[in-house]
C-alpha positions in Angstrom: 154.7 -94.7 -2.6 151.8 -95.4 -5.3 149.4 -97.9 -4.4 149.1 -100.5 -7.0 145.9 -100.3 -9.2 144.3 -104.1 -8.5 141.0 -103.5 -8.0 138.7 -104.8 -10.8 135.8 -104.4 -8.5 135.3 -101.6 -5.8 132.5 -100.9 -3.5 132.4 -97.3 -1.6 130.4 -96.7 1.5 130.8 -94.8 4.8 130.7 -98.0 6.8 132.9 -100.7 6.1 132.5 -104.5 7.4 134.7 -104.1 10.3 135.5 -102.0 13.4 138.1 -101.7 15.8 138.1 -101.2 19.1 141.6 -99.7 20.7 142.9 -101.3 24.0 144.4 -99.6 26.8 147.8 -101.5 25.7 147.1 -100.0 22.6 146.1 -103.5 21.4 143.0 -103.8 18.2 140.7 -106.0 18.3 138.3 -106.5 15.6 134.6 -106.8 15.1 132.9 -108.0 11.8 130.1 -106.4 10.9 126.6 -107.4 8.6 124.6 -105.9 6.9 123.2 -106.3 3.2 126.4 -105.0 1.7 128.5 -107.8 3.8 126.2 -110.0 2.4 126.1 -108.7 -0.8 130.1 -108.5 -1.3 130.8 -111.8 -0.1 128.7 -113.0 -3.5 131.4 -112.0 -5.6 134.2 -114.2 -4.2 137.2 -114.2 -2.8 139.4 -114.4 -6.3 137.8 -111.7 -7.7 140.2 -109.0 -5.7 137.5 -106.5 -5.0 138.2 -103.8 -2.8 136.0 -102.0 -0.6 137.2 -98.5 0.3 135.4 -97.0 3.6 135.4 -94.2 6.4 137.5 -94.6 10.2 134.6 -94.0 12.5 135.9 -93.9 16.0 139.7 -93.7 17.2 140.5 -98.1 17.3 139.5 -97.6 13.4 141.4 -94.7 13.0 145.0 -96.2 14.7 143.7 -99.4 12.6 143.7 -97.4 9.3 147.3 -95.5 10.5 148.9 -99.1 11.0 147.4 -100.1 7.4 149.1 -96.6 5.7 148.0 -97.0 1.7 147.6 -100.6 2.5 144.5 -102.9 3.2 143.5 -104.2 6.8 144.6 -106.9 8.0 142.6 -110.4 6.0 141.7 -112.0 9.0 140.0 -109.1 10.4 137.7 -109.0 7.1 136.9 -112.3 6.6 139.3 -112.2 3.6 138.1 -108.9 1.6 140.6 -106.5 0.6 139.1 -103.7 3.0 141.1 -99.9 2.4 139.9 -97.7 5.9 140.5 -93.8 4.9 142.0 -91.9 8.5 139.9 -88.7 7.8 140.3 -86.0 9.8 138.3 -86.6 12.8 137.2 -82.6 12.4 136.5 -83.1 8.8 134.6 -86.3 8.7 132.5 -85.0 12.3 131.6 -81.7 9.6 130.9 -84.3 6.8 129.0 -87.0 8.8 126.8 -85.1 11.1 127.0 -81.4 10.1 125.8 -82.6 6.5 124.9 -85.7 5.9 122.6 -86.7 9.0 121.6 -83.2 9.9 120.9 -82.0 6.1 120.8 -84.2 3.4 119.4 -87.1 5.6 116.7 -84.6 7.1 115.7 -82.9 3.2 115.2 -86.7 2.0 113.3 -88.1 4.7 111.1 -84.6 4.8 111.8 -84.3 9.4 112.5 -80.7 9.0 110.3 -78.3 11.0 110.4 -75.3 8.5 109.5 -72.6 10.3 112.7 -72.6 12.2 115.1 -74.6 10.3 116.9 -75.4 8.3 119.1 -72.0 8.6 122.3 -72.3 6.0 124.6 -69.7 7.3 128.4 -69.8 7.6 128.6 -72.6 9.9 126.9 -74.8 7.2 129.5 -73.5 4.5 132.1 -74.5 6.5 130.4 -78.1 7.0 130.0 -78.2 3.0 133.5 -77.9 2.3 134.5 -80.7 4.7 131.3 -82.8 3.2 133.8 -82.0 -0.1 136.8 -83.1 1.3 135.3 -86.1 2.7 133.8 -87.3 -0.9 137.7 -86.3 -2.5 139.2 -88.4 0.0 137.1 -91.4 -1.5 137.6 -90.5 -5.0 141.3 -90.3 -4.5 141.6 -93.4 -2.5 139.6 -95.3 -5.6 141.2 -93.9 -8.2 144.2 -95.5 -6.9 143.4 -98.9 -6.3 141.0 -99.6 -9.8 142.5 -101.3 -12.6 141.4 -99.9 -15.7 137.9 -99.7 -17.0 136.9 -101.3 -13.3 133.4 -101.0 -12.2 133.0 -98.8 -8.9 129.7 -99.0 -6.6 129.0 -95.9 -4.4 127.0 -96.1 -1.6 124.5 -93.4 -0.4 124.0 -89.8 0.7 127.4 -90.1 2.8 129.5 -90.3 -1.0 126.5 -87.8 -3.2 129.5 -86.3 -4.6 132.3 -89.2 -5.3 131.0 -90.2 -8.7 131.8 -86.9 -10.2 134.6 -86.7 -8.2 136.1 -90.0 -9.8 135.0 -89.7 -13.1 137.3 -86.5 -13.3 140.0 -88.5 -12.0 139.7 -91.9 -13.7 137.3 -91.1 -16.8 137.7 -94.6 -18.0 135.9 -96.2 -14.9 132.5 -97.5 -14.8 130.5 -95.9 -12.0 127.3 -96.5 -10.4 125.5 -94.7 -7.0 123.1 -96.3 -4.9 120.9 -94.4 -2.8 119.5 -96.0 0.3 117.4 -93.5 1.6 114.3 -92.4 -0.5 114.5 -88.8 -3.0 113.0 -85.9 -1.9 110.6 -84.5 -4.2 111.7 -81.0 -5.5 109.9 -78.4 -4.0 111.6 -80.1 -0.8 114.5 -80.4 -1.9 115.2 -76.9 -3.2 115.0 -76.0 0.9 119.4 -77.1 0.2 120.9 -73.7 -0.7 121.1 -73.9 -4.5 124.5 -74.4 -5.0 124.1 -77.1 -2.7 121.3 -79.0 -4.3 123.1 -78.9 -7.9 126.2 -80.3 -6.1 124.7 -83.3 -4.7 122.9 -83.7 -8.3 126.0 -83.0 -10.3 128.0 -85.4 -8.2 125.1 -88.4 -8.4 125.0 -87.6 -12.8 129.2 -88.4 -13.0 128.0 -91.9 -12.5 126.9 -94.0 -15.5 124.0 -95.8 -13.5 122.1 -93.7 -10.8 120.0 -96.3 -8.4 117.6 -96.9 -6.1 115.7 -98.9 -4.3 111.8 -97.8 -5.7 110.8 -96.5 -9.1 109.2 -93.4 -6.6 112.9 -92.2 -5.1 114.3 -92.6 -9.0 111.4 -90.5 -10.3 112.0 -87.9 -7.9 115.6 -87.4 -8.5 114.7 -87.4 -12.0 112.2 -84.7 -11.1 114.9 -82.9 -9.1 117.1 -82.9 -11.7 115.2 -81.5 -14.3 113.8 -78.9 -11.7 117.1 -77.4 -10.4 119.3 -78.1 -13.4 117.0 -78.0 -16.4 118.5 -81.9 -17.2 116.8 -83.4 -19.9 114.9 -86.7 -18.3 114.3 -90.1 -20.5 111.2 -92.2 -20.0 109.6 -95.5 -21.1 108.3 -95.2 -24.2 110.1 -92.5 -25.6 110.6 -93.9 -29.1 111.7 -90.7 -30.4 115.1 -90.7 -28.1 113.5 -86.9 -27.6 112.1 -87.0 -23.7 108.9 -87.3 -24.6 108.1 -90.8 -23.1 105.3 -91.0 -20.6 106.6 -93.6 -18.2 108.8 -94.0 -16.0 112.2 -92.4 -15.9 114.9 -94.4 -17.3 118.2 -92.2 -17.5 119.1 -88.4 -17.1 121.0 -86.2 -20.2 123.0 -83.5 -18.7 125.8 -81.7 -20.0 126.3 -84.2 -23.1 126.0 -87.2 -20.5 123.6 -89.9 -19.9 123.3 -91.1 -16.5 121.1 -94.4 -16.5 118.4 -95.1 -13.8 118.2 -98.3 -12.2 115.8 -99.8 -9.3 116.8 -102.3 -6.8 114.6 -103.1 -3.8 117.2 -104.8 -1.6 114.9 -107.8 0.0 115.6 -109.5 3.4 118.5 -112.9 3.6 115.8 -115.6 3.9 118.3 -118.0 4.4 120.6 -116.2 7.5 117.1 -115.2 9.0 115.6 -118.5 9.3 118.8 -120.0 10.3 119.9 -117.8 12.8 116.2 -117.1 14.3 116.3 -120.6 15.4 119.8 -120.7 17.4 119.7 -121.1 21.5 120.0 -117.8 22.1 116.9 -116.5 19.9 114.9 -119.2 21.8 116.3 -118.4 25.1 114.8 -114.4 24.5 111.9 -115.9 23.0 110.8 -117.8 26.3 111.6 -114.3 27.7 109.6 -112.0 26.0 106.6 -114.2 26.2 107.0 -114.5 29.8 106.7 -110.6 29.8 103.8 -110.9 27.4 101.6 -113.0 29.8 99.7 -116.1 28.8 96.6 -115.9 26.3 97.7 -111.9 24.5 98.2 -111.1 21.6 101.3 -108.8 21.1 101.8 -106.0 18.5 105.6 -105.6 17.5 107.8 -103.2 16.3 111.6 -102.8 16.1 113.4 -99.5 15.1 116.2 -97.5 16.2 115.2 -94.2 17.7 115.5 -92.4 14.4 113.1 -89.4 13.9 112.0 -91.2 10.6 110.9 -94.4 12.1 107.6 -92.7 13.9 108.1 -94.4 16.9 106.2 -91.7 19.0 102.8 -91.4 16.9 102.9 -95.9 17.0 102.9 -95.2 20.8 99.8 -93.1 20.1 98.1 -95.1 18.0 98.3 -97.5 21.0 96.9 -95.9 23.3 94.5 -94.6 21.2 93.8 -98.2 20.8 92.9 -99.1 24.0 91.2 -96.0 24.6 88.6 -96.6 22.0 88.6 -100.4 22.4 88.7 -101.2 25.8 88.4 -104.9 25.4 92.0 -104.8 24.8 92.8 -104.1 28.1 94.9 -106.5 29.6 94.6 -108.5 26.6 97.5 -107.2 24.1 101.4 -106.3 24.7 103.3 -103.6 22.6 106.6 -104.8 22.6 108.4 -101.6 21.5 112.2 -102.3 20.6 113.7 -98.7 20.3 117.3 -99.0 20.2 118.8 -95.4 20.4 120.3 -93.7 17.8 122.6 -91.0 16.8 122.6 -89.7 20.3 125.5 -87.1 19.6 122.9 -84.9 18.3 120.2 -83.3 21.0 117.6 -83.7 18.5 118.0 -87.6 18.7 118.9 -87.4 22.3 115.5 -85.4 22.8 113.2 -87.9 20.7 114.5 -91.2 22.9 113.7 -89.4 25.9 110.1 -88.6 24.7 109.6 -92.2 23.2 110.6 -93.7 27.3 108.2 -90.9 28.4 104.9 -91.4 27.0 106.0 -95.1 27.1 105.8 -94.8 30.7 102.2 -92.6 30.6 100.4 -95.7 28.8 101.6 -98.1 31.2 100.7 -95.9 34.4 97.6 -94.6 32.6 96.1 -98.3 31.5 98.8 -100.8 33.5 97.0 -103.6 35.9 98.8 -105.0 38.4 99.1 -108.5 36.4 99.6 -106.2 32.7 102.4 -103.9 31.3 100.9 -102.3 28.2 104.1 -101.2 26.8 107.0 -103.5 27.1 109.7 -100.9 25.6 113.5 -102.3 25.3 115.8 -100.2 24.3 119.5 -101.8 24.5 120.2 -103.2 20.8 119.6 -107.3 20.9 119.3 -108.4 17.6 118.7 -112.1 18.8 115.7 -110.5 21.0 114.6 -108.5 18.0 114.5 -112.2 16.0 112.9 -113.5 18.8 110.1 -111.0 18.3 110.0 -111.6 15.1 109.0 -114.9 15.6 106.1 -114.1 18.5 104.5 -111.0 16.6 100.6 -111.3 16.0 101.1 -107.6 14.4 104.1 -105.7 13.0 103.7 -102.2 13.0 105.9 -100.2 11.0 104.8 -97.0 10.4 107.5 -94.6 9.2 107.5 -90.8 8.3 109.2 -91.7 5.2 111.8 -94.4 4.3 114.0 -96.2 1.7 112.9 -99.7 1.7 112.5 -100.4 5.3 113.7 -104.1 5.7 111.9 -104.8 9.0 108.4 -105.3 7.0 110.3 -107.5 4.9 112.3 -109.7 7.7 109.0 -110.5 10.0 107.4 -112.4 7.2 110.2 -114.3 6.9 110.9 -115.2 10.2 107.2 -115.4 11.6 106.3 -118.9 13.1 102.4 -118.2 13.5 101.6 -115.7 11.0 102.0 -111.8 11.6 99.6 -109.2 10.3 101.5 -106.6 8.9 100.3 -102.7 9.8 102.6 -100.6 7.1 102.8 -97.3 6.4 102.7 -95.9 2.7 105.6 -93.6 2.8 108.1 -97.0 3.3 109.9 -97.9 0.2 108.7 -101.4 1.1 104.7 -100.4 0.4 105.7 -100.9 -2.8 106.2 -104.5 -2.8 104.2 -105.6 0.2 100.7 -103.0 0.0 98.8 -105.5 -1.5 99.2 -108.1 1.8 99.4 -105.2 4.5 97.3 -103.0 6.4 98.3 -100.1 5.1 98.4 -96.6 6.8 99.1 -92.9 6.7 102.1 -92.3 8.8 100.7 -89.1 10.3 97.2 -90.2 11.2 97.1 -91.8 14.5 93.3 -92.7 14.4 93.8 -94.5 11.4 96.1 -96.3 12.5 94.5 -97.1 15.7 91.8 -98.3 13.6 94.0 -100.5 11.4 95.6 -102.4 14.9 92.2 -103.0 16.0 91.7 -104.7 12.5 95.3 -106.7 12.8 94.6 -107.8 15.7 91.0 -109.2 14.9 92.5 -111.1 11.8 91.7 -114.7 12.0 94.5 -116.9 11.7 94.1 -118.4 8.2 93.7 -114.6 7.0 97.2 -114.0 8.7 98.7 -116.7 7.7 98.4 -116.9 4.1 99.4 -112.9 4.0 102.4 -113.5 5.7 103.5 -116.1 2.9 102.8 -114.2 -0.1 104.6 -111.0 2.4 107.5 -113.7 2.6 107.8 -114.3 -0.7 107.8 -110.9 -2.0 110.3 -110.0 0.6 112.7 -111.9 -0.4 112.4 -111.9 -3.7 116.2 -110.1 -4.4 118.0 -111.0 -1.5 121.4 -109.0 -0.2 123.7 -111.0 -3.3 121.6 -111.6 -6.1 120.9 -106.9 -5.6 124.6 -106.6 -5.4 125.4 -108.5 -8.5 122.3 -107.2 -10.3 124.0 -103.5 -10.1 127.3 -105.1 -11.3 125.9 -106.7 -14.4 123.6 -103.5 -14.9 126.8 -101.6 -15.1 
C-alpha cells in the first residue's frame, strides 16, 4: 500500500529521537532521546505534520520499525512527532554505518588517518560502498513518499552524503538542504577517497539546493573540494560579475547547470535546558561528589568527551603531566577530572584508544599521586548529570581536539559555570571560530604548548575569568538548537 504524501516538513538523520529496547516477552519500551535536533524539531510544532525519517540501530528498534510497517511510531513514544524508523538490513546498514561512514568518511574529514598504512580501498571497501548506496536509497525512497509537494527536506550529515541527489531524482520538485556536522576536509585530503568515491559524496551533497555547515572554514573547503575533484564552478562574495570571480567567501556551487547554495550555521548550546537542568537534585548531589574527590582548596581542570580519536584525549593527559612536571607547585594542588565516556567500541581502533587513555591515566597518578591527592580523577561511565556537575566546578575547560565541527562542550561550560571557567581551546574546533577571542587558544598537537597554556588558566585571576566566561556565554549561545533549525528552513 502507498504511504500517503503528508509531510510538508521532513528532517533526515541516522539517529532518530527515540530508541527501543526489546524485552524478553518481546515487550518495547521506549527511550526519548536529546540532542540539538530534538530540540530543534520540537520548534516547529506539533500542527505542522513534519516528519522525521531515521535509521533502526539495534534489534528493539528494528522489531519497533517491523510493528510500524510504512507507518509512523507509536506518538507517545515521540513525544508527539511523526517519527518513520527504516528496518535496514542489519548487514547493509553495519557496511553503511561503520565500514563507511565512521571508518572512512568520518576518518578523511576529521584528518585520524595514519597514511602510511591506511586507508587501503580494496574489494572489501567496494562492497561497503554499495551498501553505503543502499543505505542513502533507502532514505530517499522512504522521503519521497511521505513529502507533499514542493516540501522542504533537511538531511543530516555524512551518514545521508548521498540522499539529496538521491531525492531530487525521485521528487525533483522538493526543496532540499544537507547539513554537515562534522568539519570538510581540505582537498588534497580528501582525494585519499578513491575517486569515484569522492565525486559521489560531492555529487550527492550538490542535488541539494542549500549545502550547510556549521563554519565558513568547512563550507570553503567543500567548495574547494568541489572545484578540485569535479572542476565545479564556485561563487564568492563579491562577485558582481555572476562569473566566479569574487574574492570572498564561498556562497554557492554551479555544477552541471545547477546551483547549490552555501549556508553557515554554528549550532550554539540550549541556554535555557542547561541552566535549568544543571541546577536539579541530582546535578547537585554529583556536584558534592566530585568536589569531595577534588579535595578542599584545588583548583580542578575539566574536560568531558567521549573516547573518540578526534577528541585528543590522550595528548590533554600529556599536557598534564607535562604540567606538573615543569610546574611542580601544582603538585597536590590541581585535579584533572577527565570524563571519557567510551565510544564506538565495535571497532578495535576505538577499543585500543580507551584502553590507552585508562593507561597513561593510571601512570600520572602512580607517577605524581600523594597519599591525600589523585591527579587524574578519570570517569568513564556516561553521566550527563555528573558531566553538568563539572561543568559547574571547572576552574579550566580543556578542550583540545584533533579537529572538529563545532564542538559544543566549549560552548555549554560558559553557560553553565557558577565561578567562572578559563577556557583552554584548541584551533582545529569549529567553535574557535566564535569563542578564540575569550579562550586560551592551542595547537592540538603541541603538548608543551598546551602545558604552557594550563599553567596560564590556572593562574588567571578571578575577575579575568569571569568576565571571559560571560562574553564565552554569550557567544555560545547566540543561535541556540531552534532558532539554527528554523534558520535552515527559512534559508531554504
Amino acid at each position: 500500500m502507498a504511504v500517503p504524501r503528508t509531510a510538508p516538513i521532513l528532517v533526515a538523520s541516522n539517529r532518530g529521537p527515540v530508541s527501543y529496547a526489546l524485552g524478553e516477552d518481546g515487550s518495547l519500551t521506549a527511550r526519548r532521546g536529546g540532542g540539538g535536533l530534538v530540540s530543534g524539531l520540537s520548534a516547529i510544532g506539533p500542527d505542522a505534520n513534519a516528519v522525521w525519517v531515521c535509521a533502526a540501530l539495534g534489534e528493539g528498534d528494528r522489531e519497533a520499525a517491523r510493528r510500524a510497517g510504512d507507518s509512523h511510531l507509536n506518538p507517545g513514544d515521540t513525544g508527539g512527532q511523526q517519527v518513520r524508523m527504516l528496518d535496514i538490513a542489519p548487514d547493509v546498514f553495519a557496511a553503511a554505518y561503520n565500514g563507511v561512514a565512521n571508518s572512512v568518511l568520518w576518518f578523511v574529514h576529521h584528518l585520524l588517518y595514519q597514511t602510511p598504512v591506511e586507508p587501503v580501498f580494496d574489494a572489501e571497501f567496494a562492497d561497503q560502498w554499495a551498501a553505503y548506496e543502499r543505505y542513502n536509497a533507502a532514505f530517499a525512497d522512504a522521503l519521497a513518499e511521505e513529502a507533499v509537494d514542493e516540501a522542504v527536506v533537511l538531511v543530516q550529515d555524512y551518514h545521508l552524503a548521498l540522499v539529496p541527489a538521491m531525492l531530487r531524482e525521485r521528487r525533483p520538485d522538493l526543496r532540499i538542504g544537507h547539513f554537515s556536522h562534522t568539519p570538510w576536509a581540505p582537498p588534497d585530503y580528501y582525494r585519499l577517497l578513491p575517486d569515484d568515491v569522492a565525486a559521489g559524496v560531492l555529487r550527492g551533497i550538490l542535488g541539494g539546493d542549500r549545502a550547510a555547515f556549521l563554519t565558513e572554514r568547512w563550507a570553503g573547503a567543500f567548495a574547494d573540494c568541489c572545484a578540485a575533484v569535479l572542476g565545479a564552478e564556485i561563487v564568492r562574495d563579491g562577485d558582481g560579475n555572476g562569473d566566479g570571480s569574487g574574492d570572498g567567501a564561498a556562497t554557492a556551487v554551479r555544477f552541471e547547470g545547477r546551483e547549490t547554495r552555501l549556508g553557515v550555521h554554528g549550532l550554539g548550546a540550549d541556554a535555557d535546558f542547561l541552566r535549568q537542568r544543571s541546577r536539579q537534585a541530582d546535578v547537585d548531589e554529583r556536584l558534592t561528589s566530585l568536589r569531595a574527590q577534588i579535595g578542599p582548596d584545588r583548583k580542578s581542570i575539566v574536560r568531558v568527551d567521549r573516547t573518540e580519536l578526534s577528541k585528543n584525549i590522550v595528548r590533554g593527559l600529556l599536557a598534564y603531566r607535562r604540567l606538573l612536571e615543569t610546574h611542580p607547585e601544582w603538585r597536590e594542588r590541581v585535579v584533572h577530572v577527565a570524563f571519557a565516556y567510551p565510544s564506538r567500541q565495535d571497532l578495535a581502533v576505538y577499543r585500543d584508544y580507551t584502553e590507552r587513555v585508562r593507561r597513561l591515566a593510571d601512570e600520572i597518578n602512580a607517577e605524581y599521586g600523594t597519599a591525600g591527592w589523585t591527579p587524574v580523577a578519570l570517569h568513564v561511565k556516561d553521566d550527563f548529570a555528573r558531566s553538568l556537575a563539572a561543568y559547574r566546578l571547572a576552574d579550566v575547560a580543556l578542550v583540545n581536539p584533533i579537529r572538529d565541527g563545532m564542538n559544543l562542550v566549549a560552548k555549554e561550560v560558559p553557560v553553565v559555570s557558577e565561578r567562572g571557567c578559563a577556557l583552554v581551546l584548541s584551533r582545529e574546533a569549529g567553535a574557535y571560530a566564535e569563542l578564540g577571542d575569550d579562550a586560551l587558544v592551542v595547537n592540538p598537537y603541541d603538548v608543551e604548548a598546551t602545558a604552557r597554556a594550563l599553567d596560564e588558566a590556572l593562574r588567571m585571576s578571578d575577575g579575568e575569568r569571569a568576565d571571559r566566561t560571560k562574553r564565552l556565554a554569550a557567544a555560545a549561545t547566540a543561535l541556540p538548537p531552534q532558532a539554527w533549525f528554523l534558520a535552515q528552513l527559512r534559508a531554504l
